[in-house]
Steps between C-alpha positions, in 0.01 A plus 500: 500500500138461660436284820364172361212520817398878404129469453372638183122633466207285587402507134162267432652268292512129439826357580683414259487111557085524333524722218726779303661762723444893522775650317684646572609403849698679746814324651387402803190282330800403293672361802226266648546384155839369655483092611678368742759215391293279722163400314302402835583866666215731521248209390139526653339240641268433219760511298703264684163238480451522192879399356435222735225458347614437172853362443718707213673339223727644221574418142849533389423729184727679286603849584521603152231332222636727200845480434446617119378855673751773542330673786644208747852514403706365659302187466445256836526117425362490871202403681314563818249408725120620377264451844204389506201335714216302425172355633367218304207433772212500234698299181338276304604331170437771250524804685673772417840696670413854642792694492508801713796756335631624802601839345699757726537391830602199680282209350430432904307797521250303247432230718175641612365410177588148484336446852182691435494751216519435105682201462328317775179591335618391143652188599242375711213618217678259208747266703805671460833557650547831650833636458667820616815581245770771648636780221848494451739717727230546759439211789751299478509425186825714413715421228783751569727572802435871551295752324723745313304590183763260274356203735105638433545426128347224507180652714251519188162418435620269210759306708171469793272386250749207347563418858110429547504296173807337626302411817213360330704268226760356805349511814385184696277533865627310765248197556356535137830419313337195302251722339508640188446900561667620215378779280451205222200361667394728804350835507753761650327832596631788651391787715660848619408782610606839444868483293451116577172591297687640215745224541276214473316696183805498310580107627207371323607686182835428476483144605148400415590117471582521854319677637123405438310798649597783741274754704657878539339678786584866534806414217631772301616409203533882387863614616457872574842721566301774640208392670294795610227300438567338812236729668221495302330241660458724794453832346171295285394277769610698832298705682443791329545776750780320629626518099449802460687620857783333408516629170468861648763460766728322274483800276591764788760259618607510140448895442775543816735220386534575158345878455690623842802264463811658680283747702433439897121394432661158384660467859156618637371231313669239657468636846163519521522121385713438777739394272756818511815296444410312194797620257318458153192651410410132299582275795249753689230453303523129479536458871127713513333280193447203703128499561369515122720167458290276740222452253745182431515358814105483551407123477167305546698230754515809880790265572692583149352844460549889643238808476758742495405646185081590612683594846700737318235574246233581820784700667643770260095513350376584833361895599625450853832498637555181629860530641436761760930567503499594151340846616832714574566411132174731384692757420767367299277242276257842455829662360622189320133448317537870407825477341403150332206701300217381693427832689100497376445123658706601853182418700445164351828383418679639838333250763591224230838599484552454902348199439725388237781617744390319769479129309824566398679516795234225732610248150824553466732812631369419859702177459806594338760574800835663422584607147265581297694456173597125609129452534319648185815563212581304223858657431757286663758396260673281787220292551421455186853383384432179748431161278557234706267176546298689739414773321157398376403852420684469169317222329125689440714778449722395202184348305315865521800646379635270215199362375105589711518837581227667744576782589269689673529869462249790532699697207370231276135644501376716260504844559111524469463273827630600866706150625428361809875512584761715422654636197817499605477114508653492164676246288803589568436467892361149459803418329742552705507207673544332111805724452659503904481117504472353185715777274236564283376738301266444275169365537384165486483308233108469554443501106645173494245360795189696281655263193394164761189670606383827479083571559388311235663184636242208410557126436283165555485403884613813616302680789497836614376554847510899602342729799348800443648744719809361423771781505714208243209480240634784286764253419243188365261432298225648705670843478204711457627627150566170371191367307292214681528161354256231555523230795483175329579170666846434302593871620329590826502918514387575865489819689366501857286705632696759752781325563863553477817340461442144407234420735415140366864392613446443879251292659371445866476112671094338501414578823557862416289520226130675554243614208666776498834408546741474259273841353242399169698659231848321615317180600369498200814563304647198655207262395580610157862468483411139626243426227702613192807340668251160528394594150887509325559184676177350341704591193819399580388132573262485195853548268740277703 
């Protein structure tokens, strides 16, 4: 089995607490996945202010909400503890309840938001309660007492979403328990972003008497098995030399994997990588793919945000060799280039491929010490055989293979496009976490999210909030082949200007904020979501 503390590759990503994670992930990202028994371990200090901050609470809820459904047999009669915290600083008689869906992570990591982002700026701009609602299994709001895939049954979108309507119909905030905040005569919105996006979507349809409105920012309501797609915001929007690079020395990489496979240019390959003692040609190629996968991770907030991607887009676009060491390697990427079909672009392409070379191992090989296997492969049947209550890892996991999907391979695009990562990132690669840990074997079920949502999800008081460059718009309703739809009051249809994965949801304190700080186009974004939230609350208390 790996070394839980072997580093894997700096990849550019978001961690996995603020949005959907790269899939899929080697073992060793796997293992930081890992928590410790003791919730206060490893806590940062602004962590640790803000939970003292703001006080949790928990809901005893039921475990299992459809007993008539064979999918959760056996049944549970049982309940458990749904966390939650709440700031009702700005209430006033007649405001609403701004629900946060917490989504995949521990509902902690959304505190941010209640102290300065979304659901400060919604509560205080209609006298609301800010809430921040944990997701089922993650947190610790956990229903089971290990993780084996029997005790994940109950991990569904469905079970989430009655939770949240559960929440709404039974809960009562300390301090405000003679008030009447029941669905019946006060305006329950939601917010998410990302799944929680999809997530809250799909709330307001399914329980529409609960829930009164709900804002999805960066959701993705359209569950895609193989996502491919994943990329396209960068190959449209990305630099386009630094596109086109990519593309080209994904294709030689590809031309030597796949054309050469089990000839010694494969090893030669690798070695000019410094990455000789990678055992599968897949696990290889994602441990070099990291840089196209920061576009993600770029934010407007410097203290929330990376550059990795325009670093990496500067550095494997750029005529000059800018890692001086990569020179002794000349020769061998001169020979590789030949062999991947590129023999007629060797000037340009050769000083980009040392370049390309040399990110890789400053980002990520550089910091790998001892096996390399333990720090970039995904095949490790021990590990993934672990389900105990601190293996965390499994819970995103198990919804992308039973019901979300996600997967994003470079076999997926068509053969008329170079991918900006490999082909051998395949389905059947992405999946094997799905069947090593889970024992299955078949993909998800995402036909039956499409049947909730889909692109053309629309209803009354529903908002969709996306970015641009987002690399998750392929899966909404701003996916560039989905028609437009008008932006109308009752459903706000938003897409800001250059930005990427949902931008509107964080927020800086006053004395922070300049003329040009938060940027125009998310600033702006924010005063709307603010006025047609002010606006559905005009109509709420016109009816009741």
């Amino acid at each position: 089995m790996v070394r839980l503390d072997a580093i894997a590759s700096l990849l550019a990503l978001v961690s996995s607490a603020q949005a959907i994670q790269k899939h899929p992930l080697p073992i060793s990202e796997l293992a930081k996945q890992v928590r410790s028994r003791d919730a206060h371990v490893g806590l940062s200090a602004r962590q640790a202010d803000l939970l003292a901050l703001y006080p949790e609470y928990n809901l005893s809820t039921p475990i299992d909400h459809f007993h008539n459904d064979s999918t959760y047999e056996p049944h549970s009669d049982g309940t458990f503890d749904l966390r939650y915290w709440f700031d009702a600083q700005f209430y006033k008689p007649g405001g609403p309840v701004i629900v946060l869906g917490g989504g995949e992570t521990d509902g902690a990591d959304r505190l941010p938001f209640l102290q300065k982002g979304i659901v400060y700026q919604l509560a205080k701009a209609t006298g609301g309660v800010g809430v921040i609602l944990e997701h089922r299994y993650y947190g610790s709001s956990i229903p089971v007492e290990d993780f084996s895939t029997e005790n994940l049954r109950f991990l569904t979108t469905d079970q989430a979403l009655a939770d949240t309507a559960y929440f709404a119909k039974n809960v009562k905030f300390a301090g405000l328990e003679d008030v009447d905040l029941s669905p019946e005569t006060t305006a329950w919105i939601a917010y998410g972003g990302s799944y929680a996006g999809a997530f809250v979507a799909f709330l307001r349809v399914l329980y529409p008497d609960v829930y009164y409105g709900a804002i999805s920012s960066s959701g993705v309501p359209e569950a895609i098995w193989d996502y491919w797609q994943y990329f396209e915001a960068a190959a449209v929007y990305g630099p386009p030399a630094c596109v086109e690079t990519t593309q080209k020395l994904t294709h030689i990489v590809d031309n030597i994997l796949i054309g050469k496979a089990g000839t010694d240019y494969v090893g030669k390959l690798k070695a000019a990588f410094g990455l000789p003692n990678v055992t599968y040609d897949n696990d290889f190629a994602s441990a070099i793919n990291g840089g196209i996968y920061g576009l993600q991770s770029l934010n407007w907030d410097p203290s929330q945000s990376s550059n990795s991607f325009f670093t990496y887009c500067d550095t494997v676009s750029s005529d000059s060799v800018l890692y001086p060491t990569t020179e002794v390697r000349r020769t061998a990427v001169e020979e590789l280039i030949k062999v991947g079909g590129y023999e007629d672009e060797l000037e340009t392409l050769a000083n980009r491929f040392l370049n390309y070379i040399g990110y890789v191992n400053s980002t990520s090989v550089s910091r790998c010490r001892g096996n390399q296997d333990a720090c970039y492969s995904t095949h490790d049947s021990e590990f993934y055989s672990q389900d105990d209550i601190t293996q965390s890892w499994r819970l995103w996991q198990y919804q992308v293979c039973t019901q979300w999907g996600y997967l994003q391979t470079g076999s997926g695009v068509p053969e008329d496009q170079l991918p900006l990562i490999s082909r051998t990132i395949d389905v059947d690669y992405s999946a094997l976490i799905c069947r090593e840990a889970f024992n299955l074997t078949k993909p998800a079920d995402v036909e039956y999210i499409n049947r909730i949502g889909g692109f053309n999800i629309s209803y009354p008081r529903l908002a969709f909030i996306d970015g641009e460059w987002d690399p998750w718009r392929a899966a909404g309703v701003h996916a560039l082949e989905v028609p437009e739809r008008p932006n109308t009051p009752s459903e706000p249809y938003l897409l800001i200007d250059r930005a990427v994965h949902h931008w509107d949801e964080n927020g800086v304190f006053p004395n922070e904020t300049t003329a040009d700080f938060p940027p125009a186009p998310v600033a702006d974004t924010q005063k709307k979501m603010a006025e047609f939230v002010q606006g559905w609350m005009q109509e709420f208390n016109g009816k009741y």
